[in-house]
C-alpha positions in Angstrom: 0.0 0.0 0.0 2.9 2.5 1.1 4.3 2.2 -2.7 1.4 4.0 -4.1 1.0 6.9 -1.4 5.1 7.4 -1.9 4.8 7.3 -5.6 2.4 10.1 -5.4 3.9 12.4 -2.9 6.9 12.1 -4.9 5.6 14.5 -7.4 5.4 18.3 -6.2 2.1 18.6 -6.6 -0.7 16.9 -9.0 -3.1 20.4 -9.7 -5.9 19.6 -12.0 -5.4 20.0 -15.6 -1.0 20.9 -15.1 1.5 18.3 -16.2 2.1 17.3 -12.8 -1.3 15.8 -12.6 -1.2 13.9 -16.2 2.3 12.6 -14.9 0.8 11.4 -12.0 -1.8 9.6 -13.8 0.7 8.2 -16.4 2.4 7.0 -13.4 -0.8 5.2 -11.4 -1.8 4.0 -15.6 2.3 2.1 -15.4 2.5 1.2 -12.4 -0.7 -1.1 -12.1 -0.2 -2.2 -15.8 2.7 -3.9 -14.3 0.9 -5.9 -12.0 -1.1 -6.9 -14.5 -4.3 -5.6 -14.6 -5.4 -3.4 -17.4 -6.0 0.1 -17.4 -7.0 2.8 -19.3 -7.4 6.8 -19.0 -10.7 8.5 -18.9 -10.2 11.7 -20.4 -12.6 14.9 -19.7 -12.5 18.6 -19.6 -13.2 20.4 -16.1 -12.0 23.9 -14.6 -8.4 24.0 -13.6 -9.5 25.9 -10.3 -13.0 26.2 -8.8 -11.8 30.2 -8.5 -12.9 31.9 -11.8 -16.0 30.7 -11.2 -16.4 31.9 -8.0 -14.8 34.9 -8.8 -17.5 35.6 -11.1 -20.3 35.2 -9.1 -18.7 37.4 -6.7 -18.8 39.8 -9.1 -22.1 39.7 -9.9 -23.1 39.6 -6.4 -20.4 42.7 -6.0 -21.7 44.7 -9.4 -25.8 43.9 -8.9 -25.4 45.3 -5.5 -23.4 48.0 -5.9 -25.5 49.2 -8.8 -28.6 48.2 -7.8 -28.4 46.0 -10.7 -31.1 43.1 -9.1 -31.2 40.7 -12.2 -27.4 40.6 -11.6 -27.2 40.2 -8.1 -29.9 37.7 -8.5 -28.0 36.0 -11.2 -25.2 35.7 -8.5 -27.3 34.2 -5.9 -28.2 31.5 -8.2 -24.9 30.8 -9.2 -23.6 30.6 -5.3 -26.4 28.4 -4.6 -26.1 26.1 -7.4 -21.8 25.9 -7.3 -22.0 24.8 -4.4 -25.1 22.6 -4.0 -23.5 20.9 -7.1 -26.0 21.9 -9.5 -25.8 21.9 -13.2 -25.2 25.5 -14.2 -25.9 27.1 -18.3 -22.4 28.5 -18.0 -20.4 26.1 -16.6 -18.8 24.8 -19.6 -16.9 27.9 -20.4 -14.8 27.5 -17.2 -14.1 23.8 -18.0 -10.9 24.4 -19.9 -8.4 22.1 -19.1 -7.8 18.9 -19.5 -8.1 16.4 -16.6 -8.6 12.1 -16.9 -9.7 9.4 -14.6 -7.2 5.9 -14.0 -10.1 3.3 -14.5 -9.0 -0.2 -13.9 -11.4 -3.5 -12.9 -11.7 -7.2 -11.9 -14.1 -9.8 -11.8 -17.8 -9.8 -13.7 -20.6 -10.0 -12.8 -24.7 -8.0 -12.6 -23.4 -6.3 -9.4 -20.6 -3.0 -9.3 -18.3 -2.1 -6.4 -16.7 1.0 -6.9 -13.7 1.9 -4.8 -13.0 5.7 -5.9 -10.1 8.4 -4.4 -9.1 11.4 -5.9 -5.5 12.0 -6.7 -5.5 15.3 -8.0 -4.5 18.6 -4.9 -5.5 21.9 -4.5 -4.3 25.3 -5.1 -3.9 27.1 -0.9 -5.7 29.8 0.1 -5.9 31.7 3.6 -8.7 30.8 4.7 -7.2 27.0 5.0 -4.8 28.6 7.4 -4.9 26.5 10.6 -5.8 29.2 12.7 -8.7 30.5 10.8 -9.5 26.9 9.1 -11.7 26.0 11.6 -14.6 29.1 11.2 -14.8 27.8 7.3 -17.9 26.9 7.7 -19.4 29.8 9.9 -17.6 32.0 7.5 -19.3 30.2 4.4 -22.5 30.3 5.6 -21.9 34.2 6.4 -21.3 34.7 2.6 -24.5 32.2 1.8 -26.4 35.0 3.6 -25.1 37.8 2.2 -25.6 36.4 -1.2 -29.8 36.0 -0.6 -29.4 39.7 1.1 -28.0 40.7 -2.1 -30.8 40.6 -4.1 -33.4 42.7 -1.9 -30.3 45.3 -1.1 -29.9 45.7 -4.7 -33.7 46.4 -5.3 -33.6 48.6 -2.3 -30.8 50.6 -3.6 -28.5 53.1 -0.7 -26.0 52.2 1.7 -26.6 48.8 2.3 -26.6 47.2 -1.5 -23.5 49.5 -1.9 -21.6 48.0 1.5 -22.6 44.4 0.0 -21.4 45.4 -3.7 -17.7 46.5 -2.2 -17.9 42.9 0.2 -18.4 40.7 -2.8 -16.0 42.9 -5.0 -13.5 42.5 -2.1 -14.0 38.8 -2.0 -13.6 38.6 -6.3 -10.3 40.5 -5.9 -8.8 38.0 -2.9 -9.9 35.3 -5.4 -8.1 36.7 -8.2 -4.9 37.3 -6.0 -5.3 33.2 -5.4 -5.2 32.6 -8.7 -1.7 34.4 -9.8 0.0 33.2 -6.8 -1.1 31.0 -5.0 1.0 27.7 -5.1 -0.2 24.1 -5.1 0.2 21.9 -2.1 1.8 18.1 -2.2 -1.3 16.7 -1.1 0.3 13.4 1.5 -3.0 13.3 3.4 -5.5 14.7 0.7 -5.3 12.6 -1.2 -2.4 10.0 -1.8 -3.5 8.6 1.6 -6.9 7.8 0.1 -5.8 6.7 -3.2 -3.3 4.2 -1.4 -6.6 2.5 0.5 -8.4 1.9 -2.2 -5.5 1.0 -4.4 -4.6 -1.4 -2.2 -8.8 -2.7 -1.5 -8.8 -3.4 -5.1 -5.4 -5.5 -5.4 -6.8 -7.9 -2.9 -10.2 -8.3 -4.3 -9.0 -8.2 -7.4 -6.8 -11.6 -6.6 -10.2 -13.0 -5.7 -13.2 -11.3 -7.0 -16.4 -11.6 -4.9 -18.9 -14.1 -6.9 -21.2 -12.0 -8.8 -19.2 -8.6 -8.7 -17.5 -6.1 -10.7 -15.4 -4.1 -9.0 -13.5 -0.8 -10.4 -10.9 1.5 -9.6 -11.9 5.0 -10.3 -8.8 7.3 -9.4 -10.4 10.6 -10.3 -8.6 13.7 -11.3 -10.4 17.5 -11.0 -12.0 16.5 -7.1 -10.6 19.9 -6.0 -12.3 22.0 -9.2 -15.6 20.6 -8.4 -15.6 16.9 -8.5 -15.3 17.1 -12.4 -14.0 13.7 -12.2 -16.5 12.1 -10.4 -19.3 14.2 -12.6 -17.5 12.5 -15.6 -18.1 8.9 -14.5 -21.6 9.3 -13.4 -22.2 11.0 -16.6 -20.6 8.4 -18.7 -23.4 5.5 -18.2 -19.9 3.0 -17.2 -21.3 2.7 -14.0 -25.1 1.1 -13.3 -27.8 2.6 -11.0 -27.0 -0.2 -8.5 -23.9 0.5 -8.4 -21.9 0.7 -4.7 -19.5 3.6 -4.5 -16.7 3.2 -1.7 -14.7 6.8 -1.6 -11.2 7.6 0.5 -10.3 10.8 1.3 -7.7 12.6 3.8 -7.0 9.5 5.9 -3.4 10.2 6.6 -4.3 12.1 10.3 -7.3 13.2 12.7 -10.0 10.9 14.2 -11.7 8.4 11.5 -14.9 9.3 10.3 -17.7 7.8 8.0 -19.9 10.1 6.2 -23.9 9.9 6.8 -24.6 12.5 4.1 -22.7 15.3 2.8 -23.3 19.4 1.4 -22.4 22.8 1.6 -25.5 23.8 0.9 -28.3 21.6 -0.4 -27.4 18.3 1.8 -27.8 15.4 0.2 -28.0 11.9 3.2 -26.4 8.8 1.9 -28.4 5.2 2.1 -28.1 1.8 1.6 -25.5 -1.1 2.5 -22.4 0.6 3.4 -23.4 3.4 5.2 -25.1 0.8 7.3 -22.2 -1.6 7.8 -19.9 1.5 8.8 -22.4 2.5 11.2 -22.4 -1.0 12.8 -18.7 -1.5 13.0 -16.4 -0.1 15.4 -13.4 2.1 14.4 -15.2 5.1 13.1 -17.8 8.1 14.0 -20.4 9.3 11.9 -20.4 12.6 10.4 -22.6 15.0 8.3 -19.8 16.2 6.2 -20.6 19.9 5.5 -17.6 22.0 5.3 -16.5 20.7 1.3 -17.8 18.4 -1.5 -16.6 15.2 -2.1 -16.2 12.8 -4.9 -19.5 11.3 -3.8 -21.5 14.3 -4.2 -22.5 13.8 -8.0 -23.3 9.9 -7.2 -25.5 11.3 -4.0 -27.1 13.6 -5.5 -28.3 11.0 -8.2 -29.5 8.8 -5.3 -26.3 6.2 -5.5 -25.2 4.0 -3.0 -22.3 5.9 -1.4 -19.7 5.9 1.5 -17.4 8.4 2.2 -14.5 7.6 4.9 -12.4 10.9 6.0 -10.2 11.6 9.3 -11.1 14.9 11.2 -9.6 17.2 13.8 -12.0 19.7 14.9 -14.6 19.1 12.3 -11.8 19.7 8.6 -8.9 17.7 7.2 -5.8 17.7 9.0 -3.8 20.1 6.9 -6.4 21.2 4.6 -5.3 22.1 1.6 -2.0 24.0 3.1 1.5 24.2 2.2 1.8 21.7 5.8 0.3 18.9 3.6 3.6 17.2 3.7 4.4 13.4 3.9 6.2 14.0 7.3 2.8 15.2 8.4 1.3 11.9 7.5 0.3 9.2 10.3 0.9 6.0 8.3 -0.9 3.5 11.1 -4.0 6.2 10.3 -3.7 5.2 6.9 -3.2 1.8 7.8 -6.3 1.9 9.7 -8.5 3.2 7.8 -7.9 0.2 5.4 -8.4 -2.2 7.9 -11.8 -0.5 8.7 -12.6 -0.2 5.1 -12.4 -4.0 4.3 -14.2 -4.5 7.6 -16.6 -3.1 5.9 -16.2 -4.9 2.6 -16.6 -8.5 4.8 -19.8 -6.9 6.0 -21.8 -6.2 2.8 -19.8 -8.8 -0.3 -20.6 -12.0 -0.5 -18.5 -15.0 -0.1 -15.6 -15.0 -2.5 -15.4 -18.9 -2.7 -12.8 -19.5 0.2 -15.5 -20.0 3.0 -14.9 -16.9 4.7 -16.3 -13.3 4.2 -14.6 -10.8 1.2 -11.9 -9.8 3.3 -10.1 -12.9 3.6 -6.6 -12.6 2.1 -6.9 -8.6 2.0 -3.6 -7.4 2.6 
């Protein structure tokens, strides 16, 4: 399992749609080609960094109020509501720009699909990850959701207050552009070469021994941190049935082990069905209604999928979340280690049998 996660935080950084990323997906492509299983790239388009777009809708926020331009401001509230509930927006497309790919790889057949997904992609910093401000994100997000709905009756009020909201959002668009042109990438240890080293390694073992009846896929995503374009490309691409389970890893390498019971920033979409049930009756992990970010599962939940999320926490975020501290000296590796062992805990609980007498899980690892 280590060989993966080191692999990975060999490179500098893996940032959606830059060399670094392709490289790194070239490299996960090789290196399970040469233990033999077959694997192929899933190429898409997606926004290099969730910014632009947000910058823009802070603009429009910013402009409509300042203006007193209400269909703009309006325009903006629509567009911070649906980023970040995950809905499909007109306009989307035209921040989709780079290029980004998926490392698809699978074992066994079968009528039934397991899907064991981590991103390996990382994120650009910005300072509101710093560790001593990280932990109001969330108050701090939902301060701007209301300010965005405000937005629109300031601007049809007109004065003082649709002016003092038109300088906020324009304040917040130019912080967002200062992000863009300089902020660096981080290595990404913990988020997410520790989750792509779990579910690398789940799939070696079942692959050795497929369940009876089952499909199961690798789906290393690239884009997670631009929106989960990578996930959004799977769903979309009809590879994957309705039925299908969907087992994602994320930031595993520190903090206190969590499962997730449902996840949004904004819309909140609960997760059902078999594995969020087995985590919930196992041991080793607390559940969680993960608010403060997506996830990879959030285009799969908000189609109604079968989905589990497992994620360490300290104080409610990510150890090291997205920050330049996202080293591989910062990594816990028995966390990792555990988080696996938990994982196919929960594998024994929900596959069938895989012909040696004994639950899924026998020979993992």
């Amino acid at each position: 399992m280590r060989w993966v996660w080191e692999g990975l935080v060999a490179f500098e950084h893996r940032g959606t749609g830059t060399n670094q990323e392709r490289a790194a997906a070239d490299w996960l492509r090789s290196s399970l080609e040469a233990r033999g299983y077959a694997t192929r790239l899933q190429r898409f388009r997606a926004p290099a960094s969730w910014g632009p777009e947000v910058l823009a809708i802070s603009l429009a926020l910013g402009l409509g109020g300042l203006f007193g331009w209400v269909w703009l401001a309006a325009l903006g509230f629509y567009g911070f509501w649906a980023y970040f509930s995950g809905w499909p927006r007109p306009w989307q497309g035209l921040f989709a720009r780079a290029r980004s790919q998926n490392v698809l790889a699978e074992a066994g057949e079968g009528p039934r699909t397991l899907v064991l997904m981590a991103h390996y992609d990382t994120a650009k910093t910005y300072w509101t990850y710093d560790p001593k401000r990280v932990r109001g994100f969330r108050a701090t997000f939902l301060l701007n959701a209301a300010l965005a709905a405000l937005a629109v009756p300031a601007a049809w009020r007109g004065g003082l207050v649709g002016g003092v909201l038109g300088v906020y959002f324009l304040a917040q668009a130019g912080l967002l552009g200062w992000r863009e042109l300089t902020a660096p990438y981080v290595n990404g240890a913990n988020d997410n070469a520790s989750g792509v080293a779990v579910v690398t390694e789940l799939f070696l073992d079942l692959a050795r021994r497929p369940p009876a009846g089952w499909r199961v896929v690798l789906a290393l995503t690239g884009a997670e941190e631009t929106g989960a374009a990578g996930a959004e490309a799977l769903c979309r691409s009809g590879e994957l049935p309705e039925d299908a389970w969907i087992l994602n890893v994320d930031n595993v390498g520190a903090g206190g082990l969590h499962y997730a019971t449902g996840e949004g920033m904004l819309a909140y979409y609960p997760y059902r069905g078999a594995l969020v049930e087995a985590a919930g009756r196992i041991p080793g992990a607390r559940p969680v209604a993960y608010r403060p970010a997506y996830l990879d599962t959030l285009p799969c939940a908000r189609r109604g999928r079968t989905v589990l999320t497992l994620v360490r926490l300290e104080g409610g975020v990510p150890p090291n979340w997205h920050w330049p501290s996202d080293r591989p000296e910062a990594v816990d590796w028995a966390a990792v280690e555990a988080t696996y062992g938990f994982a196919r805990r929960v594998l024994d609980e929900v596959l069938p049998s895989n012909g040696g007498g004994n639950g899924a899980g026998e020979g993992l690892g």
